[in-house]
VEXFITOR-707284 format. One record per residue (C-alpha): z, y, x. Coordinates in steps of 0.02 Angstrom, whole numbers, padded with zeros to 5 digits, always signed. Each point is the difference from the previous one (the first is absolute). Layout:
BEGIN
ZYX...
// end
This chain:
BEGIN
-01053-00226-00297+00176+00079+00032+00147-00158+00039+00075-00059-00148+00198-00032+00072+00105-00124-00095+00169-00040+00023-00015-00161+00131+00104-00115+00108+00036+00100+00123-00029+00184-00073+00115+00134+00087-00017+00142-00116-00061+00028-00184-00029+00133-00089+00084+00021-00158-00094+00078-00159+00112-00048-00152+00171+00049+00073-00054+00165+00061+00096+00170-00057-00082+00152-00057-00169-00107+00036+00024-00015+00215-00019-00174+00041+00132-00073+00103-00034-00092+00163+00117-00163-00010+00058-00102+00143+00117-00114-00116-00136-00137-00072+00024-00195+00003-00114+00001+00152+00060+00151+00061+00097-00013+00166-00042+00175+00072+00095+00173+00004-00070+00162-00023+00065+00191+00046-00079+00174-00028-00051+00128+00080-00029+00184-00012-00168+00023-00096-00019+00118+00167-00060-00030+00185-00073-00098+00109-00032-00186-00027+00160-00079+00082-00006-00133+00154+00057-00167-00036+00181+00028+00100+00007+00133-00140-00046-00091-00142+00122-00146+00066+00165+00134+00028-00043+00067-00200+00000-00179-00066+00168-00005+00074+00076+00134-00055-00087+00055-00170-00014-00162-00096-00061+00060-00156-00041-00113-00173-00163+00022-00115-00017+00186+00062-00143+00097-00105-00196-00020+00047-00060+00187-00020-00137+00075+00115+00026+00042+00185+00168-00123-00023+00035-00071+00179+00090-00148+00027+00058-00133+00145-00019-00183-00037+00081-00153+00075-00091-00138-00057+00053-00179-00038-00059-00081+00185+00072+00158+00082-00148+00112+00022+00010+00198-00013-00095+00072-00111-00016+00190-00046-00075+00037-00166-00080+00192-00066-00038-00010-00168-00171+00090-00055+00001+00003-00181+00110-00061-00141-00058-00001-00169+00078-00004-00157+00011-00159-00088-00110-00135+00064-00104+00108+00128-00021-00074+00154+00090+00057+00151-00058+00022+00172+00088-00012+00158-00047+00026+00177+00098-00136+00093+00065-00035+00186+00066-00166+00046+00055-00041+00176+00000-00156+00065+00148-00111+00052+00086+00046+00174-00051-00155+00122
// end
């Protein structure tokens, strides 16, 4: 059975159906819950390291960017992690979207 992901205490990114233009959902760092920041990438290249992922969310803050396949993105989560995200499909509507995800763990 495929995860059913909810909006929860805690919840560093969302994906937004109902706000979405020309039927792309959006990717939205700016929920109650939400203390995280997200940046994108080139839908291009290699997978980037997480000094890379951490020098984008510095410099190329971005807010609800589209969710469209092969859409990259870097992702500072609410407890500091890096993440880095690839999106591998976006419906339209209410299809689900899948992501392949990388999360580093917290510098000692």
């Amino acid at each position: 059975m495929p995860p059913l992901i909810e909006e929860t205490e805690g919840t560093d990114i969302r994906i937004l159906f109902e706000q979405a233009e020309h039927g792309a959902p959006l990717l939205d760092t700016s929920c109650e819950n939400c203390t995280s920041v997200v940046a994108p990438l080139s839908s291009t290249g290699r997978e980037p390291s997480e000094a890379e992922c951490a020098e984008r969310i510095q410099n190329n803050k971005a807010f609800q960017p589209q969710v469209t396949r092969g859409a990259r993105f870097c992702v500072q989560t609410g407890e500091g992690r890096t993440a880095y995200l690839r999106v591998i499909s976006a419906g339209v509507g209410n299809a689900p979207v899948r992501l392949k995800v990388t999360v580093w763990e917290l510098p000692d």
